[in-house]
C-alpha positions in Angstrom: -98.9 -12.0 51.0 -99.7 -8.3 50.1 -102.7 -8.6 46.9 -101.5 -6.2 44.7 -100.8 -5.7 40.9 -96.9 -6.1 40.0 -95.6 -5.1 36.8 -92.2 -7.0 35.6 -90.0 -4.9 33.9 -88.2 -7.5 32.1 -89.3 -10.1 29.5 -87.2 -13.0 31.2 -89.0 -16.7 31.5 -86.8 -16.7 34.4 -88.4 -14.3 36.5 -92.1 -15.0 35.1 -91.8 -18.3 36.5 -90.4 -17.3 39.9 -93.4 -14.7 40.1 -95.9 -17.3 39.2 -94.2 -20.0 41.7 -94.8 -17.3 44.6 -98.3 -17.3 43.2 -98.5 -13.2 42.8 -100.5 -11.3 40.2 -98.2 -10.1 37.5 -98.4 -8.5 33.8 -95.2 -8.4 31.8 -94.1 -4.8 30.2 -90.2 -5.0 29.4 -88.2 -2.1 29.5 -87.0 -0.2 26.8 -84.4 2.0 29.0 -80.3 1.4 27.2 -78.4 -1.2 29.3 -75.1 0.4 28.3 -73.0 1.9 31.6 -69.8 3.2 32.4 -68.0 0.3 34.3 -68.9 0.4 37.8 -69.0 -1.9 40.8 -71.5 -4.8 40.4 -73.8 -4.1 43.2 -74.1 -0.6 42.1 -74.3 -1.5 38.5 -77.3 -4.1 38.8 -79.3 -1.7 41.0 -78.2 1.6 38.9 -80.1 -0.9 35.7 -83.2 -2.4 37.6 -83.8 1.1 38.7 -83.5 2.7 35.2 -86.0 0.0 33.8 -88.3 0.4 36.6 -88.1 4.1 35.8 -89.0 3.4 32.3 -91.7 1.0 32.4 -93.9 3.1 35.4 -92.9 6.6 33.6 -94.5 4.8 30.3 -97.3 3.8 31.3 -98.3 6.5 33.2 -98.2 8.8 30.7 -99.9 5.9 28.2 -102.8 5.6 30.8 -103.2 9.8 31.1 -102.9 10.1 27.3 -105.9 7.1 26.8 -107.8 9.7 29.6 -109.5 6.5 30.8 -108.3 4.7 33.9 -107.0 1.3 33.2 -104.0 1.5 35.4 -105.4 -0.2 39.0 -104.7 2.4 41.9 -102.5 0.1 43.2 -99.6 -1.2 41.6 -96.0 -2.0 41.7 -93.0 -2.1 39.2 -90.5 -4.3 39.6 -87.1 -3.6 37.6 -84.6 -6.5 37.7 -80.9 -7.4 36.8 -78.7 -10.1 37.4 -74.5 -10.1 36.3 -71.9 -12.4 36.8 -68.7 -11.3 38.8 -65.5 -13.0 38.4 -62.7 -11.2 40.3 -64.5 -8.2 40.2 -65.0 -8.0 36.7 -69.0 -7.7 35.0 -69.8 -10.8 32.4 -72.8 -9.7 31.1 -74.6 -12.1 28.3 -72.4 -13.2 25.9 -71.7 -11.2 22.8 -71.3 -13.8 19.9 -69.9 -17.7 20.4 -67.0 -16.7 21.1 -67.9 -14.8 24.1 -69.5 -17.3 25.5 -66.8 -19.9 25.3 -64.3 -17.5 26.6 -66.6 -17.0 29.6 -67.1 -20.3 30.4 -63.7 -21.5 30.2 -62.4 -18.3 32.6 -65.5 -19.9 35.4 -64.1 -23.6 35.5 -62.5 -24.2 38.9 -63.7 -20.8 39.6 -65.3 -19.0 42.2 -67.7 -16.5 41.1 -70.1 -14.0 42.2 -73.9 -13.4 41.0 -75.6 -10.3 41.5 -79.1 -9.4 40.6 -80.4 -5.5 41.4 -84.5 -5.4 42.1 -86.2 -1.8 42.0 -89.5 -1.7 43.4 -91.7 1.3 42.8 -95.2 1.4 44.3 -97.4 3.7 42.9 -100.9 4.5 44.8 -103.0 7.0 42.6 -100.1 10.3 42.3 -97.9 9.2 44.9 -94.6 6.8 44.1 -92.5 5.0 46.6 -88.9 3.2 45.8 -87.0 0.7 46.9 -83.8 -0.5 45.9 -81.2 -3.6 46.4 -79.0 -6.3 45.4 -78.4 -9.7 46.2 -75.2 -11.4 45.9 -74.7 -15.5 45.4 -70.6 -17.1 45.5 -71.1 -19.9 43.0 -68.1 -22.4 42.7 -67.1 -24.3 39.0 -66.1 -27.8 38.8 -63.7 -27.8 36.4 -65.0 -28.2 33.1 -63.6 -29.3 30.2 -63.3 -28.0 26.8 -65.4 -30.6 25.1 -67.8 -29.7 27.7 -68.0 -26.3 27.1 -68.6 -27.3 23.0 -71.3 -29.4 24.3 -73.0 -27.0 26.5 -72.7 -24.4 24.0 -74.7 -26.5 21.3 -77.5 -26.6 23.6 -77.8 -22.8 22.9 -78.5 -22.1 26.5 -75.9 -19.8 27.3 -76.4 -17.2 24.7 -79.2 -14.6 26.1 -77.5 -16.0 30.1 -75.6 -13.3 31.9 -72.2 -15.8 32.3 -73.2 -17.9 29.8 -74.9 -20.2 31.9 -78.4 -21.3 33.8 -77.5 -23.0 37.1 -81.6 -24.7 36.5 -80.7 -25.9 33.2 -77.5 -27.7 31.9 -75.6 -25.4 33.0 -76.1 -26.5 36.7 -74.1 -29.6 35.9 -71.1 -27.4 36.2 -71.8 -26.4 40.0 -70.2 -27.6 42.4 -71.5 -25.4 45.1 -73.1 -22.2 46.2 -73.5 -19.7 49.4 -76.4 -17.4 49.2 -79.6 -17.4 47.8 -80.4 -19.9 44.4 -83.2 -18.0 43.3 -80.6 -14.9 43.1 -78.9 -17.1 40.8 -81.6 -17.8 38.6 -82.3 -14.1 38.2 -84.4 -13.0 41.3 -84.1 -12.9 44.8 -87.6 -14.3 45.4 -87.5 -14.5 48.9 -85.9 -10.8 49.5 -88.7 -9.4 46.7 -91.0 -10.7 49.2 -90.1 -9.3 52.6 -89.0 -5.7 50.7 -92.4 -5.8 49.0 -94.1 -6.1 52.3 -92.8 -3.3 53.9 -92.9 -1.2 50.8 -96.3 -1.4 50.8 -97.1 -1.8 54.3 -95.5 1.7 55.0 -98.3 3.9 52.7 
């Protein structure tokens, strides 16, 4: 595994615990870039937001480290900008908006077939010199059918509410999968595995 500094571009536990499962060496500095597009395909609009926070974060503190005039940035390091959606028939649900939202989602999932897609932009930066990389990962997740009074229940757990779909397949909400094709991690907001192998090479080609 390549030894080099990542910074996450995103405050979710979700992807701090997948970083620290693959054992890499990680500071968190969440974006501040707006998350609100024009409607767009998914895969374009996950990548199109991981890029614009990856952006944002190495843009920041770049200038932050030039404006201190004392080197605290390593020479090596890389951004990571993430962002995971759910598709149903082609349409985004994002996180839900208010309770209502959320219940609305959930109910539109059961016996459903739906897509997750989670963006990663990677940005290496070696002294002056930046290099991108950019991609999605997609996941087909399949509903058991689930009931209102489920949905009531789930929703007082207050685990759907800052969920894209309203639900975490490795919480509670993964007693309402039946099934999925593609990559779990992807699900749970990053493509661990594909972060990996496009990290690599990223890195491996300076």
């Amino acid at each position: 595994m390549t030894n080099i500094k990542i910074i996450l571009a995103s405050g979710s536990p979700r992807r701090k615990e997948l970083l620290a499962q693959a054992g890499y060496d990680f500071d968190v500095c969440p974006s501040l870039s707006e998350e609100d597009l024009e409607v767009m395909a998914p895969s374009e609009y996950v990548m199109l937001l991981a890029k614009m926070k990856a952006d944002e974060v190495c843009n920041r503190l770049i200038a932050e480290d030039v404006g201190r005039r004392v080197k605290k940035l390593p020479e090596r390091f890389v951004v990571l900008g993430a962002d995971t959606v759910v598709s149903l028939n082609g349409r985004i649900l994002g996180k839900p908006y208010d309770y209502d939202d959320a219940y609305n989602t959930l109910n539109s999932l059961s016996d459903q077939t739906h897509q997750v897609y989670t963006g990663v932009c990677l940005i290496y930066v070696e002294g002056r010199a930046k290099t991108s990389s950019s991609f999605f990962e997609k996941t087909d997740v399949t509903f058991y059918p689930v009931s209102h009074n489920e949905i009531i229940q789930y929703l007082a757990t207050n685990e759907p509410f800052d969920k894209a779909g309203s639900y975490g397949i490795q919480g509670k909400g993964g007693l309402f999968v039946k099934r999925i094709e593609g990559d779990y991690n992807n699900v749970v907001g990053l493509p661990l595995a594909r972060v990996y192998h496009e990290l690599e090479e990223l890195v491996s080609e300076e």
